[in-house]
FITITOR-485886 format. One line per 2 residues: for each residue x negated, y, z of N, C-alpha, C, CB. Coordinates in steps of 0.001 Angstrom, whole numbers. Each point is the difference from the previous one (the first is absolute). Glycine has a CB too. Layout:
FITITOR-485886
X:Y:Z:X:Y:Z:X:Y:Z:X:Y:Z; ...
This chain:
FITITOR-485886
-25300:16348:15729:-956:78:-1084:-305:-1416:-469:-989:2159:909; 850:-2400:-2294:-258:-1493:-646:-1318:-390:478:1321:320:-2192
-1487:-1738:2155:-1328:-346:-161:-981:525:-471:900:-1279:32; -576:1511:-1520:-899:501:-594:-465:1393:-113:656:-1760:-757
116:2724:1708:-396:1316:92:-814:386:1202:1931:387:-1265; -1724:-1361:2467:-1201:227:1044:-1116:110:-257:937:-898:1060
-1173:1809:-135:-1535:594:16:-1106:-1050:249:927:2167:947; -2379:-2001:-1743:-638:-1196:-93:-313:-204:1162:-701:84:-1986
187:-665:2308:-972:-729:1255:-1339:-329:-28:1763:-902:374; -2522:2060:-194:-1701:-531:13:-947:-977:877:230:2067:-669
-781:-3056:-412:-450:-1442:1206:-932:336:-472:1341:-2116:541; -2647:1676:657:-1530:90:-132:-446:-1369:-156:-295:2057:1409
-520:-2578:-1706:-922:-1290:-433:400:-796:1307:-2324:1094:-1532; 2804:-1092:2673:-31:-1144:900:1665:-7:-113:-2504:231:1795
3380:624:-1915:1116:-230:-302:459:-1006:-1460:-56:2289:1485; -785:-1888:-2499:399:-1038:-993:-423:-932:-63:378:1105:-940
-1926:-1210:1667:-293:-1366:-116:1051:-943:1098:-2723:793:-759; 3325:-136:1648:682:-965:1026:1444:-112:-1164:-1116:950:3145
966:122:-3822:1697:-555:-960:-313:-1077:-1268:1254:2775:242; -2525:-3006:-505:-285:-1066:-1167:-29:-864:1032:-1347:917:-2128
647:-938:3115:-128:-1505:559:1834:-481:703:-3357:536:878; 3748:295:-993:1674:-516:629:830:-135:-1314:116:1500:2500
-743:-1142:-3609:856:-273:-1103:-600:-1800:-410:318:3207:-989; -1875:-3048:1027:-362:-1619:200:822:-915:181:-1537:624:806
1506:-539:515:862:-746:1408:582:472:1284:-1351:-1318:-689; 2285:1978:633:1049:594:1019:-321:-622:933:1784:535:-1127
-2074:-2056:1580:-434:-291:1251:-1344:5:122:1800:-1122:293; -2722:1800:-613:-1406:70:426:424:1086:1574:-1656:-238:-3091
595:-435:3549:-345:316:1649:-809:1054:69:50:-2207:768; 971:3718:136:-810:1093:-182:-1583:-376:1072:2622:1873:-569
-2496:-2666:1342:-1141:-285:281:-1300:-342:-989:1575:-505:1695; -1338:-797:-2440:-526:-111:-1118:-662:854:-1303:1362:-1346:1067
-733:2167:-1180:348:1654:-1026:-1247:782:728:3288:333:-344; -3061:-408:1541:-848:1271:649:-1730:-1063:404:2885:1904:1553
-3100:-2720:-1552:-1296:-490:-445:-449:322:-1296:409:-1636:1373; 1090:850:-2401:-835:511:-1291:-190:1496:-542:783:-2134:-569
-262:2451:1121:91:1765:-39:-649:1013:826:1923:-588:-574; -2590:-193:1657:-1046:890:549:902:1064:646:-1990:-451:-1799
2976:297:2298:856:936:765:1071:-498:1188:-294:1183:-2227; 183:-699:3053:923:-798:1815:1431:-367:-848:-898:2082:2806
1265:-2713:-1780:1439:-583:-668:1039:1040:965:-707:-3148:-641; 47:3699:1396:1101:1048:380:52:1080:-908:-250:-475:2277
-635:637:-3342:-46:1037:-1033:1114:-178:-1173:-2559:162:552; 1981:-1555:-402:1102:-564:-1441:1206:-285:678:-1695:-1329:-1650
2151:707:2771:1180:77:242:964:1440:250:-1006:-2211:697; 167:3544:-217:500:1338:-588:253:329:-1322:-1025:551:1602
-292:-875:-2318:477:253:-1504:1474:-854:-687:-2849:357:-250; 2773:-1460:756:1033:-898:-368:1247:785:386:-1368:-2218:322
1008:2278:891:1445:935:701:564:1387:-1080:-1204:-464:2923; 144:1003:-2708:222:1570:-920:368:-518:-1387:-1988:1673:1211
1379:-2945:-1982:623:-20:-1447:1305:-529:-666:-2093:-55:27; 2869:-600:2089:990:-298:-353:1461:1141:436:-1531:-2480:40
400:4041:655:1132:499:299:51:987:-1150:59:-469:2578; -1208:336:-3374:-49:1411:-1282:992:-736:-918:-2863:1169:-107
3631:-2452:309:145:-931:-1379:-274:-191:-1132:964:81:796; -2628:-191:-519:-992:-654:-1105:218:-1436:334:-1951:1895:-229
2420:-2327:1455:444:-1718:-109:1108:342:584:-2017:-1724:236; 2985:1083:-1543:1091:-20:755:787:-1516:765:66:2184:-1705
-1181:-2883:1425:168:-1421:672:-718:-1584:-2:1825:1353:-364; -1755:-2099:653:-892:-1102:-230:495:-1248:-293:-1249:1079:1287
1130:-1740:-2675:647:-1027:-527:-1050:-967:-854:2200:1551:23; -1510:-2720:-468:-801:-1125:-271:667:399:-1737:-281:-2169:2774
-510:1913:-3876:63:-358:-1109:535:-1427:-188:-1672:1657:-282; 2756:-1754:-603:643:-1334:278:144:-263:-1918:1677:389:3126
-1739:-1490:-3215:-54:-581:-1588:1276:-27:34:-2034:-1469:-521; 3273:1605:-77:1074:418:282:344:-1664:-872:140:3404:378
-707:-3340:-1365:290:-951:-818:93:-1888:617:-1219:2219:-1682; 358:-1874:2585:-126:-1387:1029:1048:-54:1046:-2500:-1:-176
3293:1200:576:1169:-48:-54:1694:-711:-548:-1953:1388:376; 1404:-1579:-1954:948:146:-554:608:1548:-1236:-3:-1817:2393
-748:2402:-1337:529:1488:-1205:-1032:-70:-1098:888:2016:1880; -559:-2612:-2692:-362:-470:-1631:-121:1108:-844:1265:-2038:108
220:3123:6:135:577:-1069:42:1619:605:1223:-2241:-1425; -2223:3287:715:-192:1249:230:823:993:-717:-2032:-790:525
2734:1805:-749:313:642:-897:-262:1729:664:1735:-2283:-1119; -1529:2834:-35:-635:1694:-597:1429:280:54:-2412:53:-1936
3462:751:2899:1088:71:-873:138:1683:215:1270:-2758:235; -607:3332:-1351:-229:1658:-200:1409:6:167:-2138:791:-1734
2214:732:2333:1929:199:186:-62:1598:19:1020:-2378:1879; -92:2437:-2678:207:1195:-111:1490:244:843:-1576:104:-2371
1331:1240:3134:1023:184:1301:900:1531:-263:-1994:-1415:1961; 3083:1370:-1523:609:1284:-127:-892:1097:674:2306:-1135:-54
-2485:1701:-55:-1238:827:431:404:487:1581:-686:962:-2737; 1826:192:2942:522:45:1243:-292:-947:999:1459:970:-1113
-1630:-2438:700:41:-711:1089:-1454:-1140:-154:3050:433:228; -3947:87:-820:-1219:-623:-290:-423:168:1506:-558:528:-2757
169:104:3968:-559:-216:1071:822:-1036:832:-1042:2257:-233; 2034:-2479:-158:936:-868:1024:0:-1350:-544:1612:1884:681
-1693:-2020:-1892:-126:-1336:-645:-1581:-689:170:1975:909:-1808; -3319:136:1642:-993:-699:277:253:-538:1451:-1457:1312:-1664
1707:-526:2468:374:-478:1590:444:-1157:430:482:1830:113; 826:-2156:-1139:339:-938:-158:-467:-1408:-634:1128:1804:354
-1645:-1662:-1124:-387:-1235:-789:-1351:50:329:1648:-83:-1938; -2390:990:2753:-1268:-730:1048:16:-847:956:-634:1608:-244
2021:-1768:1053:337:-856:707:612:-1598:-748:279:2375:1545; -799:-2371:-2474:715:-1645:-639:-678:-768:21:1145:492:-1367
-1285:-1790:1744:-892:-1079:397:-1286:-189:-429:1788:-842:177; -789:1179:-2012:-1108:-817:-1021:-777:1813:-490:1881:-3111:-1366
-1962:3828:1602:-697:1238:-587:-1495:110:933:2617:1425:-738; -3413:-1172:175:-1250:-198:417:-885:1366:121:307:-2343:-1045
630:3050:-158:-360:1631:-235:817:1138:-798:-2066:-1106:80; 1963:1729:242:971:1251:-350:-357:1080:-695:814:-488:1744
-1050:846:-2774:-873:1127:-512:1209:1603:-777:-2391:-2584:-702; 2409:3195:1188:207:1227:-605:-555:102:-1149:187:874:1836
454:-603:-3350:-1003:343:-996:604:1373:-570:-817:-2603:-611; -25:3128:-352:407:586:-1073:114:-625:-1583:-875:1602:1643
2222:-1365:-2371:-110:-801:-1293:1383:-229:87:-2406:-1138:-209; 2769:375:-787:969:-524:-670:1331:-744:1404:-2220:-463:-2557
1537:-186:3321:216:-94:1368:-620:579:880:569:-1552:-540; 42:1183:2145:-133:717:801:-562:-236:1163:1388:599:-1082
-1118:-2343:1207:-382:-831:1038:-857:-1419:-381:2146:1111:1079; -3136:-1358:-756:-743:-1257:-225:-135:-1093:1124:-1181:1474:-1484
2156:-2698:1139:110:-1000:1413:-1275:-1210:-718:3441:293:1087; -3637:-856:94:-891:-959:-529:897:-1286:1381:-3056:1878:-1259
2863:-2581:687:1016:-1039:859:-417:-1214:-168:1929:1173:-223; -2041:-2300:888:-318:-1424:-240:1706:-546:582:-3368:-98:484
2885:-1422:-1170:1258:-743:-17:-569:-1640:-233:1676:2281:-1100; -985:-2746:1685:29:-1841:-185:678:-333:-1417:456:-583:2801
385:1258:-3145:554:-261:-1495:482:665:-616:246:-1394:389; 182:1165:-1556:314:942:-1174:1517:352:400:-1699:-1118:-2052
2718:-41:3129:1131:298:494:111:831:1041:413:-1766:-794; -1280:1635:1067:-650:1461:1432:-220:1901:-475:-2021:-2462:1012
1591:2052:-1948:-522:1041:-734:1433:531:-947:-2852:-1129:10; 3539:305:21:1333:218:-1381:1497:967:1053:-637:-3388:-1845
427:2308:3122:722:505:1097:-718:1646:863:719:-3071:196; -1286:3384:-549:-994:980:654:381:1523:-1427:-2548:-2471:1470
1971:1912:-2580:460:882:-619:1726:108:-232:-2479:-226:-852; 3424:-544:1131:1335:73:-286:428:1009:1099:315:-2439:-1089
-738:1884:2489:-99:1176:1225:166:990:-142:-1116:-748:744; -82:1097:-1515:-883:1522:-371:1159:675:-1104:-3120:-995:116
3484:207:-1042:796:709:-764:1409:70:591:-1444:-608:-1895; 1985:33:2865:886:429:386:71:1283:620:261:-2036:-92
-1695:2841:595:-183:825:775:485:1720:-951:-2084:-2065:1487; 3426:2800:-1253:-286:807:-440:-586:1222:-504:815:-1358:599
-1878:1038:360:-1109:1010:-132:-1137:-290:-1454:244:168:3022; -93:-1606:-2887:-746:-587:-1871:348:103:-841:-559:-1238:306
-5:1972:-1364:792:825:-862:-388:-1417:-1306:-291:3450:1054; -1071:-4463:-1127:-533:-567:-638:-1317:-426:607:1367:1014:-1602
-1483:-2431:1195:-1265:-633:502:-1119:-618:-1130:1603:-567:2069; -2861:767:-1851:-700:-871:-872:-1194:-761:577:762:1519:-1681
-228:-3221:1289:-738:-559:361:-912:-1025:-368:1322:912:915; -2872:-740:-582:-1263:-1075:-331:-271:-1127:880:-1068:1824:-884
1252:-3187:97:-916:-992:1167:-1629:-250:-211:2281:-1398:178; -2421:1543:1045:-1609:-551:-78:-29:-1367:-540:-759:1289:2062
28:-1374:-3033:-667:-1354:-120:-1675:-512:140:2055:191:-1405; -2283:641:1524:-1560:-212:811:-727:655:1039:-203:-529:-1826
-23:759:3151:-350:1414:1036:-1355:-338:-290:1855:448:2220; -2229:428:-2369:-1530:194:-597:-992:671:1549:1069:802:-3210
-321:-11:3406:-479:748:1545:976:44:709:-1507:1435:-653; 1681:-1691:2057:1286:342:228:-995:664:2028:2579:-2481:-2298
-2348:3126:2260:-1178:364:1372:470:1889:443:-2810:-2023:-1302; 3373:1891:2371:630:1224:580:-1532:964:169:2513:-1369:1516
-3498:349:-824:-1628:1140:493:-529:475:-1542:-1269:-1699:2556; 664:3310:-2378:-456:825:-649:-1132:224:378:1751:652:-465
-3031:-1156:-367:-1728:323:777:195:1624:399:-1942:-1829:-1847; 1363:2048:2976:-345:1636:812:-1304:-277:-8:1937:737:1771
């Protein structure tokens, strides 16, 4: 079953407040949490437990400026896929260095990559790849020139 068809998962007020404060800062100290929260840290370290086996977290990572990196340049790129083989190609091109996200759509295309890159020769070699792939029937692609928001957390 997809992601998006699992059954919801109901959190009560000490469950989300422990998921805003870990969206905060992933390293806040469940010790810490459970002072400000007025609840044992053996509570929150269960809840923690249970929200990582319901996969409401499916893991714990640092937000990174990608751009201080080096990865300068963002792009939107749309691809339209032989259809037969649209589950095997997202599969595929989720595993590529530079793809950051993968979206299923409905419309004109079929697949929405979002990808960063150090250069426009990065990005030229990436889509040449892609079109070699016979499963790409056609690609269309946007560069970012300004990220206005760029932030994976969603207020709960």
């Amino acid at each position: 079953m997809s992601d998006s068809v699992k059954k919801k998962v109901d959190i009560d007020t000490i469950d989300r407040r422990l998921l805003i404060e870990l969206l905060r800062d992933a390293r806040s100290s469940l010790r810490r949490l459970s002072e400000e929260m007025n609840v044992s840290p053996a509570t929150l370290h269960n809840r923690l437990t249970r929200l990582v086996q319901e996969g409401i977290i499916k893991g714990f990572t640092a937000l990174i400026d990608y751009s201080k990196l080096g990865y300068t340049l963002s792009a939107v790129i749309m691809v339209k896929v032989d259809g037969k083989h649209l589950v095997e190609f997202e599969r595929e091109v989720a595993n590529a260095d530079n793809v950051v996200a993968v979206y299923d759509v409905v419309g004109e295309y079929d697949v929405v990559l979002i990808a960063k890159f150090r250069s426009v020769e990065d990005l030229d070699a990436f889509l040449k790849q892609l079109l070699k792939n016979p499963k790409v029937e056609r690609t269309y692609t946007s560069i970012v020139l300004n990220v206005v928001k760029e932030d994976p957390r969603v207020k709960i």
